[in-house]
C-alpha positions as CSV (number, residue, x, y, z in Angstrom):
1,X,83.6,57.5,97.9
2,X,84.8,56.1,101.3
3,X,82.8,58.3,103.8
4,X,84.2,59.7,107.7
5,X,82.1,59.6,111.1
6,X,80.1,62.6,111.7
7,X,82.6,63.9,113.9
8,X,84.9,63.8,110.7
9,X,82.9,64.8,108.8
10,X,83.3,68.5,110.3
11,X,86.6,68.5,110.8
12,X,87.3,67.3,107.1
13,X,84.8,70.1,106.1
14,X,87.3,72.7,108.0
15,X,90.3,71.4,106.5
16,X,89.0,71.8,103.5
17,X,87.6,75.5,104.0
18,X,91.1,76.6,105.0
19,X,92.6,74.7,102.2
20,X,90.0,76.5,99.3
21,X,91.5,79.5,100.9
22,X,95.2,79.1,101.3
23,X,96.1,76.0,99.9
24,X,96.5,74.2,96.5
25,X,97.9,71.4,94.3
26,X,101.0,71.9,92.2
27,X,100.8,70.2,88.9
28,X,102.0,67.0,88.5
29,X,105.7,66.4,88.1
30,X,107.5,64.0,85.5
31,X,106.2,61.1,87.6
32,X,102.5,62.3,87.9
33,X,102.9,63.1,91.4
34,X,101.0,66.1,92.9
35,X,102.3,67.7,95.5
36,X,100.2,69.6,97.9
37,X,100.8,73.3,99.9
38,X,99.2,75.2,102.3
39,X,100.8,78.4,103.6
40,X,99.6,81.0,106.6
41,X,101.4,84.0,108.8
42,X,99.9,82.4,111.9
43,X,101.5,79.8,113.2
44,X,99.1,78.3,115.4
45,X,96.4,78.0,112.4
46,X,98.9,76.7,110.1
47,X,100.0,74.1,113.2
48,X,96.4,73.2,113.5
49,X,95.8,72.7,109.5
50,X,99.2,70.1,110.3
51,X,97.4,68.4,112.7
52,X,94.3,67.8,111.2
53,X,95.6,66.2,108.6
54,X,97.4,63.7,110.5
55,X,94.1,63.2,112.1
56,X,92.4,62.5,109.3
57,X,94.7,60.6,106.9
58,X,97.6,59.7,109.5
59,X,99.9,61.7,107.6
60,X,103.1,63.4,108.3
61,X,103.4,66.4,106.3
62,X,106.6,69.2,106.1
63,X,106.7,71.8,107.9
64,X,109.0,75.0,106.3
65,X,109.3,78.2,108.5
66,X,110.1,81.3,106.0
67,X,111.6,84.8,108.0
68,X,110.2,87.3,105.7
69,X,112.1,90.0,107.1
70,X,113.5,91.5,110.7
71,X,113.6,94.7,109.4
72,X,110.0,95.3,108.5
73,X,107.9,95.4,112.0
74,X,104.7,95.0,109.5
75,X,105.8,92.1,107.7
76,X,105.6,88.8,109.0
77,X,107.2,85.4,108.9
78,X,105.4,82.2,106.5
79,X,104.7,78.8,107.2
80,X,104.1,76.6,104.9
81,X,102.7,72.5,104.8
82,X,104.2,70.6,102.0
83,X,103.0,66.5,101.6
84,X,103.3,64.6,98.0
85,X,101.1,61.9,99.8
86,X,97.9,63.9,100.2
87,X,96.3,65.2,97.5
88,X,95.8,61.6,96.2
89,X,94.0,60.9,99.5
90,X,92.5,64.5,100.0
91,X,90.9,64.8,96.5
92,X,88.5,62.4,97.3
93,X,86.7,64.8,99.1
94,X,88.4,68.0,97.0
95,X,88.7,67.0,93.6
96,X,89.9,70.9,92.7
97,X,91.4,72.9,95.4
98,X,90.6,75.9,93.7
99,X,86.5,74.9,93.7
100,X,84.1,74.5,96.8
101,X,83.3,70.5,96.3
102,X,80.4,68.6,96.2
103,X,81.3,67.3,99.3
104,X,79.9,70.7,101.2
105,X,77.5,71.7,98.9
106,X,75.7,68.0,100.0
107,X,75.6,68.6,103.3
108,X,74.0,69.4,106.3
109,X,74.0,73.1,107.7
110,X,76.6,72.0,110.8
111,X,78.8,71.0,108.3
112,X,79.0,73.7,106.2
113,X,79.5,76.3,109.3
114,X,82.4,73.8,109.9
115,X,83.6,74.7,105.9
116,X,82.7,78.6,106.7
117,X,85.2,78.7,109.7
118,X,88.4,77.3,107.7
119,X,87.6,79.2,105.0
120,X,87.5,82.9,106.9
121,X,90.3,81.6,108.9
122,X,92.2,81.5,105.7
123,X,91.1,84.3,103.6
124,X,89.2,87.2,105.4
125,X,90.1,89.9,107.5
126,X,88.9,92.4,109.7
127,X,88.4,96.3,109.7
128,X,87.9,99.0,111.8
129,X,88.7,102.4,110.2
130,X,86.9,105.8,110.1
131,X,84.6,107.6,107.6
132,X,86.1,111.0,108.0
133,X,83.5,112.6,105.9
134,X,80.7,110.9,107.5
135,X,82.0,111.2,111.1
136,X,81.8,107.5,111.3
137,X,83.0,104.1,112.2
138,X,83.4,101.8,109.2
139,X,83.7,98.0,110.8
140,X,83.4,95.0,107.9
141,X,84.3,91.5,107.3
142,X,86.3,91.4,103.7
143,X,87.7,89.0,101.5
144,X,89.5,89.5,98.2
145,X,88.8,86.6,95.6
146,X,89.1,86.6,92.1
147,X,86.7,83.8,91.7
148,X,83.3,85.0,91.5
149,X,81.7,81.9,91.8
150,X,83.3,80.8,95.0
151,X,82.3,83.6,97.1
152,X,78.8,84.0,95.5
153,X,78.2,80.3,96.6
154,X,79.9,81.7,100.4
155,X,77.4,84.3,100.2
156,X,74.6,82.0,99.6
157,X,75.8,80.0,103.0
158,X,76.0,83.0,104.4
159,X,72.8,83.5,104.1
160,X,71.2,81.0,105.6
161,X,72.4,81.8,108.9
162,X,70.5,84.7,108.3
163,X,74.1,86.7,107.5
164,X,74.0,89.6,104.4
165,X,77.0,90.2,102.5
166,X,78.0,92.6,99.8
167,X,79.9,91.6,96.4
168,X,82.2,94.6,95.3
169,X,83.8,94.3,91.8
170,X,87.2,95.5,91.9
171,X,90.8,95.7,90.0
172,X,91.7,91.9,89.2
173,X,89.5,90.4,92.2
174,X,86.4,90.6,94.1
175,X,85.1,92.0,97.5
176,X,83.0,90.2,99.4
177,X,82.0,92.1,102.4
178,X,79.8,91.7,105.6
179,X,78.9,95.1,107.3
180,X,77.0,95.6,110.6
181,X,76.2,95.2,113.9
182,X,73.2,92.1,113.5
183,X,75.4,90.7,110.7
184,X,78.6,91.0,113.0
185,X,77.0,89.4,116.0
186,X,75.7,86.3,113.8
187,X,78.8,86.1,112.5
188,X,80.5,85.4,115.6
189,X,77.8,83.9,117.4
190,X,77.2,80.8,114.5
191,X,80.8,80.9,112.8
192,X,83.9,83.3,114.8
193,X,87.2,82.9,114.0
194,X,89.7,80.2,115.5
195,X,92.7,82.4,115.0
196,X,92.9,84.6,117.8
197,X,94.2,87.9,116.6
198,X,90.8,87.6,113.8
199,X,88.6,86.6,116.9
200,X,89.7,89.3,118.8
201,X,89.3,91.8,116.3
202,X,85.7,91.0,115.7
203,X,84.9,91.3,119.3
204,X,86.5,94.2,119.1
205,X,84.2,95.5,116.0
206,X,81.0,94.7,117.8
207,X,82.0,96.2,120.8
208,X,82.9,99.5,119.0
209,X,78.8,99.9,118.5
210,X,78.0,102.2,120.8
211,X,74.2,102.6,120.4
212,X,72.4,99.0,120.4
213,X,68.8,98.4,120.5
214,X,68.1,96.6,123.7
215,X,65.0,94.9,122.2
216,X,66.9,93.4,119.5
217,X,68.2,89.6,120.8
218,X,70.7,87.7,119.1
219,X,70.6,84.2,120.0
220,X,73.4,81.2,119.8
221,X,72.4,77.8,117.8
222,X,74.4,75.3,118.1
223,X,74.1,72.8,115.0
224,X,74.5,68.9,115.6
């Protein structure tokens, strides 16, 4: 398999986080031809997924803007990557689009934080709410999968930055949820969010904690 510098090597790893999240092959058409999508409400991440590729495989892919509605204040407009050229070229690396590849699973911590990033990026979300019967705050990290596999093998990355998460079994899809203050605070401090209205969010979860344990000490690492 042709191989990418080391400085490739972690942006392929994103690309191919956010893509196991919110992308995917079509099946072939009548010519055998795949053709590959990749759709986001944020425009910036979706504009950054563009320009990766054409980083990394010098492509030019389609850009399609999709006005969901003007009506709905809560719903918000698509954009979605198209490119027939790509998967041929991409499932090198990411042989199923639906599977976390070998690719990640083979290497080195740095790299799979790099993986980590595009994937929450893509798929997970934020919450603050309130407990009313408990009087408390409830502040979480969640995704909704309906591959068990895929976020068991998230949860064991997870865990090696010293990050606990929580697999909840629900209608048609799973939970996989990361709850507290130390967990939070690694979170951000190893992986964060490059979309900004997630990043924010989380800062705004941690800060939420009103009672924090000076003696505790969280410490950045910063992988090579």
């Amino acid at each position: 398999m042709e191989t990418v510098s080391n400085l490739d090597n972690k942006k392929l790893a994103y690309l191919i986080g956010a893509v196991v999240g919110d992308g995917h092959y079509a099946p072939p058409d009548k010519w055998g031809s795949y053709r590959f999508y990749f759709g986001s409400s944020d425009k910036d991440f979706a504009l950054r997924i563009k320009q990766l590729i054409k980083e990394l495989f010098s492509l030019n892919t389609g850009f399609v803007i999709y006005n969901l509605s003007k009506k709905n204040k809560f719903w918000r407009d698509h954009y979605q990557i198209t490119s027939r050229p790509l998967p041929k070229l991409l499932m090198a690396y990411l042989p199923n689009s639906n599977k976390i590849p070998k690719f990640i699973r083979n290497s080195n911590i740095g790299v799979r934080v790099e993986f980590l990033s595009g994937f929450f990026d893509a798929e997970w979300g934020v919450s603050i709410s309130k407990i009313k019967s408990r009087n408390a705050i409830d502040r979480r990290l969640y995704c909704h999968n309906a591959d068990l596999e895929i976020l068991e093998e998230i949860g064991s990355y997870l865990r090696d930055l010293d990050i606990d998460s929580f697999i909840q079994n629900g209608k048609g899809a799973y939970a996989l949820n990361i709850w507290g203050y130390k967990n939070l605070v690694n979170f951000k401090n190893l992986i964060d969010f490059q979309i900004k209205r997630k990043k924010d969010k989380l800062t705004k979860a941690i800060q939420s904690y009103k009672l924090i344990r000076k003696e505790h000490r969280y410490l950045r690492i910063n992988f090579p």
